[in-house]
N, C-alpha and C positions, 0 to 999 in steps of 0.2 A: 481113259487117257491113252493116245498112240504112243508107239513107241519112239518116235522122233520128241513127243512133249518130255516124255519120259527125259529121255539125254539132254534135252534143253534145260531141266530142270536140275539135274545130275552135275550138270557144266555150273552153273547159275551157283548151286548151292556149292560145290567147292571152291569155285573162285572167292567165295562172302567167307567160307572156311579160312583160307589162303589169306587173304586179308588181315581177319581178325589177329590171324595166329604171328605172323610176320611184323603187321605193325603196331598193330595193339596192345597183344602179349608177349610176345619178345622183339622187341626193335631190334633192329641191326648199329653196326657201328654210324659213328657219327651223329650230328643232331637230329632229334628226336621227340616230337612235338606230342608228347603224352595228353594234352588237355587243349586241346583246338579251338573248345564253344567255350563261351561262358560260363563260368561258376560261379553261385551263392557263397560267399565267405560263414554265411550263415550256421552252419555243419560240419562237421568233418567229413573228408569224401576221400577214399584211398583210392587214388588215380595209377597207380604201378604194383605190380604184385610185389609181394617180399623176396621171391626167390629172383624177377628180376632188377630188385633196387639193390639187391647184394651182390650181384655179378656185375652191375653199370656203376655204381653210387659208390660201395665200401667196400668190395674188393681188389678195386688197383690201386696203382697210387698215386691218382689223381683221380677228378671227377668235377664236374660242372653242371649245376643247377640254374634255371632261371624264368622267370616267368614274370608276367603284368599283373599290378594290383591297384585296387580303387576302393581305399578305406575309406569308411563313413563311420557317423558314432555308432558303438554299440552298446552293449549290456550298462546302463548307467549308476542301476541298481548295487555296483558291484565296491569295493574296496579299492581303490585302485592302490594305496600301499604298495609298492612292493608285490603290485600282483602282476602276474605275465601273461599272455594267452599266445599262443603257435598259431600264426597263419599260414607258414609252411613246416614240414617237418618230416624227418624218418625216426619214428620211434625207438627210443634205446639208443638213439646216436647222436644225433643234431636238432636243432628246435631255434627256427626263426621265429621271435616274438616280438609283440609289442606290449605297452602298458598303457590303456588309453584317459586320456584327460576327461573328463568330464565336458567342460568347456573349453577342452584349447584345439587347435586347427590342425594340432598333429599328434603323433604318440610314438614315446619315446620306443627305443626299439633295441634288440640286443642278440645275438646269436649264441644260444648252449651249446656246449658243444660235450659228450660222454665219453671221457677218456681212460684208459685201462692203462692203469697202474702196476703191472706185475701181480694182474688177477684182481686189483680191486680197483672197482667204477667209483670216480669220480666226476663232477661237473666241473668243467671251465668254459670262464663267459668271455666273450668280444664286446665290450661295446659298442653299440654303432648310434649314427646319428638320428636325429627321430626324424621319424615319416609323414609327411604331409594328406592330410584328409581332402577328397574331394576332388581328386586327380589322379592323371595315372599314373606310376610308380612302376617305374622296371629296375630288379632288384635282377641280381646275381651271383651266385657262392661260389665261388673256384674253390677245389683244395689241391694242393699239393705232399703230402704226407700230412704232416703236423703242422704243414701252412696253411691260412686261409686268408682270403683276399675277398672282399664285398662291393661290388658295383652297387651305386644308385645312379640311373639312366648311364650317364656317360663318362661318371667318374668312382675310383677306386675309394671310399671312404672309410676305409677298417682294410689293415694287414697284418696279420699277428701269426706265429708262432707258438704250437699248442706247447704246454711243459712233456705231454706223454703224447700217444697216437689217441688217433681216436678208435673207439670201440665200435665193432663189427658183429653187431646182433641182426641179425636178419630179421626187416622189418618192411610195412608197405611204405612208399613214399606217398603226404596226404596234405591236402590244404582245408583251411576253413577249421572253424572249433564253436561251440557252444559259446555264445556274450560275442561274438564278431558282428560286422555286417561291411558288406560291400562285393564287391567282385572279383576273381582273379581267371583270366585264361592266359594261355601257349605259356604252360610249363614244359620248359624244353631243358632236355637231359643231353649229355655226352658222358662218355665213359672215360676222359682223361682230361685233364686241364685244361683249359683254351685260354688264349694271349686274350687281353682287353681289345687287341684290334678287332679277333675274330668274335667277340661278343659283341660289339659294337657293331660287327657287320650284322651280325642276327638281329638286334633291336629294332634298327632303321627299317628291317624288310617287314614289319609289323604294326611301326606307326606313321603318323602323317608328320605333317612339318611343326605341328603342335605338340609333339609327343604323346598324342592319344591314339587307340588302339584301333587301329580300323574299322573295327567289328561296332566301334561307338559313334563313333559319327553319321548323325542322321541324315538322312539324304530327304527333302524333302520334294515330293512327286507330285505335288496335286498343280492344279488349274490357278493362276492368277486368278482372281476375285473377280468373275465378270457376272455384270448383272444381265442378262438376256434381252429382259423386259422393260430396262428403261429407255428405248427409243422403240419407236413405231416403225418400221418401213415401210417405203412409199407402196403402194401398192396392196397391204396386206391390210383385210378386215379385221383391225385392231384400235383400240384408242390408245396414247399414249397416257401415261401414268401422271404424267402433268394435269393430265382433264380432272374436272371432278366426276363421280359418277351419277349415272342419271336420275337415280333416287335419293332425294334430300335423305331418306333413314338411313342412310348408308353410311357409314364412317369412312373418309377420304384420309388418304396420307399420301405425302407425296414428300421426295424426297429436297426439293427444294421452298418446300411452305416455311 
């Protein structure tokens, strides 16, 4: 290899270095789009390292979470009691859940939230409204100290005031869990609170007039339906498909018989 491939390649491989390390692994201030493509709700999948979901997420005193989701039924086998499952979450701190219905069209939903007591963790819940299966769904967590505030698409539906702080365990930020199914992408993060205006500008730049996600809408590219063969041109040593053909053993179809 010459030594110009060499630098080309040198150049090539820090620039992909530079990349990774700036927006992948440590984003900068402002928003911050951790999860671009599509994800399986199917898994858990830690999309933010712990050390930076502790410096963006639970070290100031604010922070903003949000991202699009497309639940479908999952795990049916399961108890639904009183049973929860995280399709977003930072372990040891907060936990967006749902409880899914068997047969109903949505699942009810609720935000944990782990707050430190003078050294001792406790749970406190948010209730929120349930969530609709079979469409998209852009959720949003603001906090402001011990306040939290919950978007669904375009409106604020849960505001509550925690009784303590919340607790600041360093953890990764993850979506998806075992018994889900459906999709969720553009998990996007800020490191201080953002106005419902400015959330609502980030929504719109992601979906269509439908509220579905870009990334879902099919585009489709093929050819109108044309049939080549059913007329003859003048000219061209061809029979038209109207004819019979010239051997009675032949099986004829024609699309006007």
């Amino acid at each position: 290899m010459s030594l110009i491939a060499l630098i080309v390649f040198g150049v090539i491989l820090l620039l992909i270095t530079y990349y990774i390390i700036v927006y992948l692994i440590y984003p900068g201030d402002g928003n911050n789009d951790v999860l671009p493509t599509m994800t399986t709700l199917t898994v858990k999948k830690d999309i933010l390292t712990s050390d930076v979901t502790q410096s963006t997420l639970l070290a100031g005193a604010g922070s903003t979470v949000m991202g699009y989701f497309y639940l479908l039924d999952g795990d049916k086998t399961k108890n639904y009691t009183n049973s929860y499952t995280p399709i977003i979450q930072v372990d040891n701190n907060w936990f967006l859940e749902i409880s899914q219905s068997p047969n109903g069209s949505s699942s009810a939903a609720r935000l944990r939230v782990q707050t430190n007591d003078s050294g001792t963790l406790q749970q406190e819940i948010i209730e929120l409204p349930q969530i609709p299966k079979q469409k998209w769904q852009f959720i949003a967590i603001l906090r402001d100290g011990r306040r939290f505030d919950v978007i669904y698409n375009n409106e604020i539906v849960a505001s509550q005031i925690l009784e303590y702080y919340p607790a600041t365990i360093s953890s990764p930020l993850s979506v998806g869990n075992t018994g889900l199914a459906g999709s969720v992408i553009h998990v996007i993060i800020n490191g201080s609170r953002l106005s419902p205006i400015q959330v609502e500008r980030e929504r719109v730049s992601h979906v269509d007039t439908n509220n579905t996600v870009l990334e879902a809408d099919s585009i489709d590219i093929s050819l109108p339906g044309l049939n080549l063969f059913a007329q003859c041109p003048p000219g061209l040593p061809c029979d038209p498909i109207t004819n019979p053909p010239s051997s009675n053993l032949k099986q004829w179809k024609t699309p006007y018989a």
